[in-house]
C-alpha positions as CSV (number, residue, x, y, z in Angstrom):
1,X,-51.9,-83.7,-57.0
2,X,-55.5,-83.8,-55.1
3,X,-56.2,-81.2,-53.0
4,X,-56.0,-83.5,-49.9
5,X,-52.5,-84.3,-50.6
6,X,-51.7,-80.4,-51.2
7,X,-53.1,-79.6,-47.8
8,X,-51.3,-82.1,-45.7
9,X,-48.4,-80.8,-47.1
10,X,-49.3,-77.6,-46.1
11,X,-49.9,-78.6,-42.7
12,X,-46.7,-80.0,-42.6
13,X,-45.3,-77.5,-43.3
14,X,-47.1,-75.2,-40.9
15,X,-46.0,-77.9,-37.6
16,X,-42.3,-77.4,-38.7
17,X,-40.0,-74.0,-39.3
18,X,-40.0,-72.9,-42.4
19,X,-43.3,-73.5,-44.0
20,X,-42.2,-72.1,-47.0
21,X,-39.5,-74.0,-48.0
22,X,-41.3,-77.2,-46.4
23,X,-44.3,-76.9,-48.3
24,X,-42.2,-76.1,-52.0
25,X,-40.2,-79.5,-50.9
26,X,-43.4,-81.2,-50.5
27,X,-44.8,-80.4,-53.7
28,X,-41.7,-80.7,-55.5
29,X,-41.1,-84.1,-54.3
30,X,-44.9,-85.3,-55.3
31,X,-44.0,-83.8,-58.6
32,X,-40.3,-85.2,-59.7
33,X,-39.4,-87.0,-56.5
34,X,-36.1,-86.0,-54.6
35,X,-34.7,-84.4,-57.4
36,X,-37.9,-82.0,-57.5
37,X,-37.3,-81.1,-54.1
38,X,-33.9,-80.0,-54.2
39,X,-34.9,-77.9,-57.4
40,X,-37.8,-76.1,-55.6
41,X,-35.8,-75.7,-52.5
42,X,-32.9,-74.2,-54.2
43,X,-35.6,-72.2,-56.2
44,X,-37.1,-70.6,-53.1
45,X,-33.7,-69.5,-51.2
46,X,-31.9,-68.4,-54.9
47,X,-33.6,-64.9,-55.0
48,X,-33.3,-64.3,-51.8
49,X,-29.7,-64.6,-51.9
50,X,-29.2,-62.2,-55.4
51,X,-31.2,-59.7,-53.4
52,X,-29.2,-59.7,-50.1
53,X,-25.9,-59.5,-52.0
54,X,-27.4,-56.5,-54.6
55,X,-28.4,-54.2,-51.5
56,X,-25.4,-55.2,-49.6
57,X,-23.5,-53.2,-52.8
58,X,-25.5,-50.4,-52.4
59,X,-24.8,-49.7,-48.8
């Protein structure tokens, strides 16, 4: 991926909510097409979610 390509994806990602997850969905597209974007979206949200439910025990 050029760098041109990398920075329209993130400013895509920086026009819509969630530039995080945008701009992982964008490069994981480029890389292995729709597939690659579902990975790195579900890649992005996963800790996220361990986390939440670990402290949630604690309390």
């Amino acid at each position: 991926m050029d760098s041109k390509t990398f920075m329209d994806g993130i400013a895509l990602g920086q026009v819509t909510p969630g530039p995080i997850v945008i701009t992982a969905a964008f490069v994981g597209y480029l890389l292995q097409g729709f597939g690659g974007s579902l990975v790195a979206m579900i890649s992005i949200f996963t800790p996220s979610f361990f986390n939440i439910d670990h402290y949630r025990s604690l309390l």
